[in-house]
NUZADREN-472630 format. One line per field, with one value per residue (C-alpha): residue in one letter; x, y, z. Coordinates in steps of 0.02 Angstrom, whole numbers. Example, Ala and Ser with C-alpha at 12.3 -4.5 7.8 and 13.67 -1.06 7.14 Angstrom:
BEGIN
martor c(A, S) $
u c(615, 684) $
v c(-225, -53) $
w c(390, 357) $
This chain:
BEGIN
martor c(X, X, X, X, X, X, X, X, X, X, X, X, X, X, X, X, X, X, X, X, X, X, X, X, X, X, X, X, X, X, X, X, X, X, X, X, X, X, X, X, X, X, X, X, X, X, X, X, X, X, X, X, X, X, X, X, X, X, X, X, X, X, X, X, X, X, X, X, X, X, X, X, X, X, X, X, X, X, X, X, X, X, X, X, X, X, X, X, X, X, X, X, X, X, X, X, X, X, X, X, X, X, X, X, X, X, X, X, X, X, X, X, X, X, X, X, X, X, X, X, X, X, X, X, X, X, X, X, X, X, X, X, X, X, X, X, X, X, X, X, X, X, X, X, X, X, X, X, X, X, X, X, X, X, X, X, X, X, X, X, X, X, X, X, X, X, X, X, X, X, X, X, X, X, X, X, X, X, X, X, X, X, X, X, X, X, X, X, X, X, X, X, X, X, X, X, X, X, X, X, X, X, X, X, X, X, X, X, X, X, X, X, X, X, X, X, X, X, X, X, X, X, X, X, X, X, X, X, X, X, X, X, X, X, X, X, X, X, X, X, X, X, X, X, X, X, X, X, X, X, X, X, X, X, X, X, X, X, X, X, X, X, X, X, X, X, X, X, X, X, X, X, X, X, X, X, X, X, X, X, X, X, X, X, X, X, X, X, X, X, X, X, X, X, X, X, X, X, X, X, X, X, X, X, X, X, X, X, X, X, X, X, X, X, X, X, X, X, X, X, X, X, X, X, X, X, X, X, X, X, X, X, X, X, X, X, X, X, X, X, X, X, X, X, X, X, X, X, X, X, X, X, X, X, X, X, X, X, X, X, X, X, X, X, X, X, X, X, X, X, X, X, X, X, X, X, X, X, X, X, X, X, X, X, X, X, X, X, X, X, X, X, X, X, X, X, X, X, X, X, X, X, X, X, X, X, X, X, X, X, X, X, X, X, X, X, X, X, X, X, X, X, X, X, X, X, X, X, X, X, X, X, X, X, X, X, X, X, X, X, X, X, X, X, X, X, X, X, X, X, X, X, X, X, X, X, X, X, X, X, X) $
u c(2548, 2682, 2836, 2876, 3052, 3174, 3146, 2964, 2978, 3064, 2937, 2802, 2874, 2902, 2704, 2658, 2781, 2728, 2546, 2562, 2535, 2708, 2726, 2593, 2671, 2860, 2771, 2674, 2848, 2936, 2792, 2784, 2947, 2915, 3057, 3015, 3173, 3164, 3117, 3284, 3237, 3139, 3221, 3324, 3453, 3345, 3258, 3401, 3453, 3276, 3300, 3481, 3409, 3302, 3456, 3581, 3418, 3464, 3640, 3700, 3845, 3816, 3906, 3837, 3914, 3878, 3893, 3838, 3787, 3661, 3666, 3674, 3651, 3768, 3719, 3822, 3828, 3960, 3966, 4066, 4181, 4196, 4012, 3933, 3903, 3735, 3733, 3538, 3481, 3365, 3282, 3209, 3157, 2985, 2917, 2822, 2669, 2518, 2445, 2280, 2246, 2221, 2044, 1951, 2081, 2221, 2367, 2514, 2634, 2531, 2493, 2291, 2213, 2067, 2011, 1853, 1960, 2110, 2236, 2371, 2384, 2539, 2675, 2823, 2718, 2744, 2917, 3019, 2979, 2883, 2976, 3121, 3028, 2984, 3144, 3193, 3075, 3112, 3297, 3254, 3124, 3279, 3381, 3257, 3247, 3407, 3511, 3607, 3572, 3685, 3759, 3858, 3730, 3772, 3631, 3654, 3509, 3506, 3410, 3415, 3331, 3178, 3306, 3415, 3530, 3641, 3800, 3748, 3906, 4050, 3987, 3984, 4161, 4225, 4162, 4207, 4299, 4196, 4022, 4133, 3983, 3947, 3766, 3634, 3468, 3353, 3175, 3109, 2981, 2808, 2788, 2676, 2512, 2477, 2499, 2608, 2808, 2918, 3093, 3166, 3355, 3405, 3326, 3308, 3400, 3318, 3374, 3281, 3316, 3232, 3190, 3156, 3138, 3137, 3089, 3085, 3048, 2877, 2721, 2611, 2449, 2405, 2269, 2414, 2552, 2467, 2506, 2671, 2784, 2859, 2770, 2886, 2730, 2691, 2891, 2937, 2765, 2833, 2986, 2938, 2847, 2983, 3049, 2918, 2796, 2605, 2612, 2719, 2862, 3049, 3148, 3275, 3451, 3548, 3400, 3364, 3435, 3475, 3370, 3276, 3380, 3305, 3303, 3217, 3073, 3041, 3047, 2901, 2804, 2630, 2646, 2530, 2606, 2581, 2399, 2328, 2320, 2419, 2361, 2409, 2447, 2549, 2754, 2877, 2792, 2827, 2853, 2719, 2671, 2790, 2937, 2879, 2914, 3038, 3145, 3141, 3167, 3027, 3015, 2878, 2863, 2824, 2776, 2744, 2724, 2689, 2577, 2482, 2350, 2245, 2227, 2268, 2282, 2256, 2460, 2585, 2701, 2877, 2960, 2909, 2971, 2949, 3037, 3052, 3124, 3204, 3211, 3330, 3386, 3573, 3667, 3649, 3794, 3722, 3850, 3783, 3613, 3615, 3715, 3571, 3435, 3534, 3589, 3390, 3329, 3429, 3425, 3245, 3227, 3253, 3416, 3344, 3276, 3405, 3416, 3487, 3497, 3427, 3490, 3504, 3513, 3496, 3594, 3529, 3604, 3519, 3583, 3549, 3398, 3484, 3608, 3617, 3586, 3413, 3354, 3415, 3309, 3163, 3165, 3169, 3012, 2929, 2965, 2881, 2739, 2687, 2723, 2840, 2870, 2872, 3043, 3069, 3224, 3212, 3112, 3010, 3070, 3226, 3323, 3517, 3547, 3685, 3784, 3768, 3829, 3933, 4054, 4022, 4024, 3866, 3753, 3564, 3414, 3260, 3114, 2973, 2831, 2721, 2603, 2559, 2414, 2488, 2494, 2681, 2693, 2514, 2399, 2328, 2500, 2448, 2461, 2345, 2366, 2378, 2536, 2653, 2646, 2648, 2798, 2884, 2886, 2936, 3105, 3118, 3144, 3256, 3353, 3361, 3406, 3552, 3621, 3628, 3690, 3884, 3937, 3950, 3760, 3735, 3859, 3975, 4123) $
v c(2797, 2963, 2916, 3036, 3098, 3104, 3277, 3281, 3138, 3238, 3387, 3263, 3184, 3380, 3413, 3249, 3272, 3444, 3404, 3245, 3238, 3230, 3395, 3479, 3409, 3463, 3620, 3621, 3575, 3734, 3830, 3771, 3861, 4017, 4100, 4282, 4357, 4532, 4380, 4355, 4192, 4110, 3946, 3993, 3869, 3714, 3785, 3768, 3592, 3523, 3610, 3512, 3331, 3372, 3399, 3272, 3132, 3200, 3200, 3375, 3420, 3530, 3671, 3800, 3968, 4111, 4304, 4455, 4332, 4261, 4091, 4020, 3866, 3803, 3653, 3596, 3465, 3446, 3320, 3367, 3526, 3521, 3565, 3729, 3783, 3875, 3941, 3972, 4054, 4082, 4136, 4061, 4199, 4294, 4468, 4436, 4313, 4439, 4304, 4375, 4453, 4329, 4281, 4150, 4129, 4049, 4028, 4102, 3972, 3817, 3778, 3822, 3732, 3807, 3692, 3800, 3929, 3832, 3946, 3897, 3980, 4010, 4137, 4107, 3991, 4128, 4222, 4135, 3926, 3899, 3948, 3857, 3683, 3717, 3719, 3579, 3470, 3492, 3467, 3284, 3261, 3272, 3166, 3045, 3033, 3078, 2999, 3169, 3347, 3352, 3536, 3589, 3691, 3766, 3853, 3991, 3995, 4138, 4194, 4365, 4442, 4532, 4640, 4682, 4511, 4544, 4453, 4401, 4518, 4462, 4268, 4283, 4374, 4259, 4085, 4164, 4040, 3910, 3984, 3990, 3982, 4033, 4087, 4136, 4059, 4101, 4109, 4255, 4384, 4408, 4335, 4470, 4377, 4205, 4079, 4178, 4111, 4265, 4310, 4449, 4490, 4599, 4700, 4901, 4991, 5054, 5192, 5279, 5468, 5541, 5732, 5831, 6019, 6090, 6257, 6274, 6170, 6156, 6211, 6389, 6430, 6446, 6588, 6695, 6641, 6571, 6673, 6768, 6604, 6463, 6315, 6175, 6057, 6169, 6197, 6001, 5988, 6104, 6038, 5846, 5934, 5988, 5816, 5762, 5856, 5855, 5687, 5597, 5635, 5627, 5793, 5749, 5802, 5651, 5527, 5502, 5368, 5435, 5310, 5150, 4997, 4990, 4796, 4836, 4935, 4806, 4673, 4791, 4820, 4787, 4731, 4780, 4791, 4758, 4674, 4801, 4911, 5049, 5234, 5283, 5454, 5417, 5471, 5511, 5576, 5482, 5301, 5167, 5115, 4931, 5052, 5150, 4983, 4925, 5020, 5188, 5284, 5326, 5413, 5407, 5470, 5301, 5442, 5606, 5671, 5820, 5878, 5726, 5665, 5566, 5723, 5860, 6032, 6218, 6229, 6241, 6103, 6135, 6003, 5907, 5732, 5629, 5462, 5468, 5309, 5326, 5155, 5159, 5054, 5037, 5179, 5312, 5370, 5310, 5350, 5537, 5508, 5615, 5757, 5751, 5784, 5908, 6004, 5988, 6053, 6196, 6264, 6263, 6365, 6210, 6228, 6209, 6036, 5895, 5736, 5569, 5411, 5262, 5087, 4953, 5002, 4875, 4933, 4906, 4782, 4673, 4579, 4655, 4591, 4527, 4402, 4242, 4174, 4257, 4204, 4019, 4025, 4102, 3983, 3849, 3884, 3924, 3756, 3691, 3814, 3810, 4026, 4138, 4196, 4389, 4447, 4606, 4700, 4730, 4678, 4847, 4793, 4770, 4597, 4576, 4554, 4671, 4544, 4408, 4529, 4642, 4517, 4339, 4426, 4301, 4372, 4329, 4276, 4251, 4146, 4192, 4069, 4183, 4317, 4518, 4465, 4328, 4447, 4435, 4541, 4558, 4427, 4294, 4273, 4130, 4049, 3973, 3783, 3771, 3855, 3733, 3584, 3732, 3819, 3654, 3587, 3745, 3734, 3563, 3591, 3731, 3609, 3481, 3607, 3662, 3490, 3468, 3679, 3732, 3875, 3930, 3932, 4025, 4177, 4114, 4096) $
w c(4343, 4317, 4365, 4545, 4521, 4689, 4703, 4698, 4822, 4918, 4912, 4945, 5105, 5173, 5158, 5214, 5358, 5398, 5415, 5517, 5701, 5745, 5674, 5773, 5925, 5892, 5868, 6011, 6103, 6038, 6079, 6268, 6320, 6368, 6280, 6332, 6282, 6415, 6570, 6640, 6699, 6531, 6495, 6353, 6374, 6409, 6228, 6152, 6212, 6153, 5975, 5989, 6004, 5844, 5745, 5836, 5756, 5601, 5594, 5640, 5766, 5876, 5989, 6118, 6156, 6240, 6201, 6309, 6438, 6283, 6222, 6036, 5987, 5805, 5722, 5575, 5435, 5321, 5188, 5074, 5085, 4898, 4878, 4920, 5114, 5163, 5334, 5407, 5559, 5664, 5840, 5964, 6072, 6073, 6136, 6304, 6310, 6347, 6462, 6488, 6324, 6199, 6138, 6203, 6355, 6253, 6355, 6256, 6294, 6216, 6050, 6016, 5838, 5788, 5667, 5607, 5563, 5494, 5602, 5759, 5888, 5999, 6051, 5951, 5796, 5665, 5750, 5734, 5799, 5673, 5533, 5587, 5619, 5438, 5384, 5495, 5420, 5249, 5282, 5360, 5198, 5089, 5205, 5199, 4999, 4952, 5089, 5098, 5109, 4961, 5009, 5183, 5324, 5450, 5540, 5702, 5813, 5941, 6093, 6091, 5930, 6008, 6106, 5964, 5960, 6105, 6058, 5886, 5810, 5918, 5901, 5725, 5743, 5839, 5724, 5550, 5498, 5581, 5477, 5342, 5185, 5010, 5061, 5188, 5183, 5320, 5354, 5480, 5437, 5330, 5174, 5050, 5101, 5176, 5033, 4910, 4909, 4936, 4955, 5024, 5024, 5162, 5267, 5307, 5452, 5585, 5693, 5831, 5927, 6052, 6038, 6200, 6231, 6415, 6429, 6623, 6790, 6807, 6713, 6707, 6716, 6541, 6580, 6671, 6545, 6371, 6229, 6314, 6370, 6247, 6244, 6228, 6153, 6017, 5979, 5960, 5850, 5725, 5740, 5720, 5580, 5474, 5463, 5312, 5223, 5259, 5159, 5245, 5128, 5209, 5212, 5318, 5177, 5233, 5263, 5075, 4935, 4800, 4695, 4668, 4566, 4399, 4452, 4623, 4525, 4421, 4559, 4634, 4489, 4514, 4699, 4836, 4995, 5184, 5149, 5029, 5195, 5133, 5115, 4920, 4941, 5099, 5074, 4935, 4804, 4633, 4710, 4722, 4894, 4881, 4838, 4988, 5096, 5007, 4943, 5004, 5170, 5302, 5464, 5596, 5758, 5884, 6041, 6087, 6261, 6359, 6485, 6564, 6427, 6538, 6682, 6584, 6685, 6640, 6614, 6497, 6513, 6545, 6424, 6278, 6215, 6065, 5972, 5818, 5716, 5524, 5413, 5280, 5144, 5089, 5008, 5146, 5256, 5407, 5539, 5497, 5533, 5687, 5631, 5466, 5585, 5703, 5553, 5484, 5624, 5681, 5470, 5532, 5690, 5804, 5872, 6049, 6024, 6101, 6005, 6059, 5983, 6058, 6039, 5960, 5782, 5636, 5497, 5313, 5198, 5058, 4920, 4733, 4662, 4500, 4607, 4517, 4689, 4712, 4520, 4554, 4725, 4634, 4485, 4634, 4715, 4536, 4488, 4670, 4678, 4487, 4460, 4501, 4705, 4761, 4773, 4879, 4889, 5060, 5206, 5273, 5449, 5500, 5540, 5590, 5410, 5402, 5524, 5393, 5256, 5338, 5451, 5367, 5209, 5135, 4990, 5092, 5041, 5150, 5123, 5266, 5308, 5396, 5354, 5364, 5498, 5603, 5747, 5791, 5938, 6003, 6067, 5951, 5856, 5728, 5586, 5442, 5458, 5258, 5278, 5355, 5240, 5076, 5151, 5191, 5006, 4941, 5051, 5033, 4830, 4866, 4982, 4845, 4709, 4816, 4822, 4636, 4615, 4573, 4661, 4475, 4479, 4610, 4577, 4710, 4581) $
């Protein structure tokens, strides 16, 4: 019989941990708080005080706080302040359940195991409980066979990230010297597809305006009027026009990089995005549809309204609306973003059209591809996983990344354990079964290789 080295013992016992009853019922535990972040009454803090006596069994100290009138939860081990410090984080919050709406009446708030399909059901399994019980597991596998985590954590777990992280700036303001850390490692997010180890290493910006145009108080009968009076519908639709081409392509002066990394195109090379459900000749002409995602720009309008769509009358309507949301990668100014669309639209005829921005914005941030952080993390979960993972330059979404970069000043890297289709969001949020004990061994090697690393190693001087 081969010889099992401590770190593959280690790897082992974070599979065999995460597919064990006891982790289907920690699970099912997280699951059964109904964390609703917009219900002013969900039981965030008694969450937070269960997720606590997890980490207290495995040695962590602990200390609540609370920001905005939102609580966080710190946990912290440190072993040996010589060695490097990783801070994590997480959430612990979800969107609303959708009691009501899930298939085969699944209760949102309970954890659902469909064993003919291999997937779990549950609000919160895939954002974000579930990928922090994964991490929480492999941190006790290496416990276990090491007797140490070997490394410093410190890992921030919030309440607040479905309605923009309330707080989450001025508590990581406020702690700097307590997160004190050489790097962020954090799971949140879609991996590229459902068994395929990826890293991402930041995270693009998302801001959001509302356009209106109000031409008058009331509408007119559009036999009387039509063809002689503005109608505001028509005007925003050209104008909401002008902002990409018939393909989708941004024209915004002010909403565009300049360029891709010649180390983020090659990270990209030959990826297909988003569950192959991508139109190709969708946006910026030139790029592939990854880079698209990626690492380039987009804008889309999220609602139009005028008139009443459902009853609609023999008017013209007396104001138009519409939201329309930009993500951006780093390397645009983006405390100009609204004075780049005012100044677009009035150099095209729109100067009537109002625009304000509506919050929260993420900003984007994201740690160069060729860190030597991000190539010893993706040589880590090669060596676990048997090839190479994905390694995206920038989540398509947007996460409080920019906190971790921007304030803590922390290079980031993200390893997700969900999935393009888990439903996050919407009814039926799941996840595939196989996933748990896979994503578990994978972080509990990158764990382990952490505890043996210099900060040399990992480009942290």
């Amino acid at each position: 019989m081969l010889d099992t080295s401590p770190r593959d013992a280690a790897v082992d016992l974070a599979r065999s941990l995460a597919g064990d009853d006891a982790f289907r019922a920690a699970l099912a535990d997280l699951i059964a708080f109904p964390t609703d972040a917009s219900d002013p009454d969900a039981p965030l803090h008694a969450y937070l005080a269960h997720v606590a006596q997890g980490f207290a069994a495995m040695g962590f100290e602990m200390q609540g706080y609370t920001s905005d009138g939102h609580p966080f939860l710190l946990v912290s081990r440190v072993e040996d302040k010589s060695r490097p410090t990783i801070l994590g984080y997480a959430h612990g919050d979800t969107v609303p359940g959708m009691a009501g709406r899930w298939a085969n009446g699944r209760d949102p708030w309970a954890l659902d195991v469909d064993d003919a399909s291999g997937l779990w059901y549950g609000r919160g399994i895939a954002d974000n409980k579930g990928q922090m019980l994964v991490n929480m597991t492999a941190m006790q596998a290496v416990i276990a066979a090491r007797g140490s985590l070997g490394f410093n954590a410190h890992l921030l777990i919030e309440m607040g990230e479905e309605i923009g992280s309330p707080g989450l700036r001025k508590v990581c303001e406020k702690l700097k010297s307590r997160l004190k850390a050489d790097l962020l490692i954090a799971s949140d997010g879609p991996r590229i597809d459902a068994m395929t180890p990826t890293l991402f290493l930041g995270a693009r910006g998302g801001a959001s305006f509302r356009l209106t145009l109000r031409r008058r108080t009331g509408g007119r009968h559009s036999g009387n009027f039509g063809g002689a009076l503005k109608n505001p519908a028509l005007e925003l639709a050209h104008a909401l026009a002008c902002i990409t081409d018939a393909q989708g392509a941004l024209q915004v002066k002010g909403w565009l990089p300049a360029t891709i990394p010649d180390a983020a195109r090659n990270a990209l090379a030959g990826l297909t995005p988003a569950g192959g459900e991508v139109d190709a000749d969708w946006g910026a002409k030139g790029l592939t549809p990854a880079e698209r995602i990626h690492a380039w720009n987009s804008a889309e309008i999220l609602a139009f309204s005028a008139g009443d769509i459902a009853h609609p009358v023999n008017a013209i309507p007396d104001m138009a609306e519409a939201v329309v949301q930009l993500r951006y990668v780093p390397g645009i100014a983006d405390d100009d973003l609204e004075a780049a669309l005012r100044a677009h639209l009035d150099a095209h005829g729109h100067g009537d059209v109002t625009i304000a921005e509506l919050g929260p914005r993420f900003r984007a941030s994201a740690t160069p591809v060729d860190h030597a952080s991000v190539g010893f993390a993706a040589a880590s979960l090669a060596r676990t996983h048997g090839a190479p993972p994905v390694v995206l330059p920038s989540l398509g979404g947007s996460l409080p990344n920019d906190i971790f970069t921007e304030v803590l000043g922390l290079p980031t890297i993200w390893v997700p354990h969900s999935y393009p289709g888990c439903a996050q969001h919407a009814p039926d949020e799941h996840l595939p079964a196989a996933l748990f004990p896979q994503a578990a061994g994978l972080m509990a090697g990158l764990y382990w290789d952490l505890g043996t690393a210099s900060k040399s190693a990992l480009g942290l001087g």
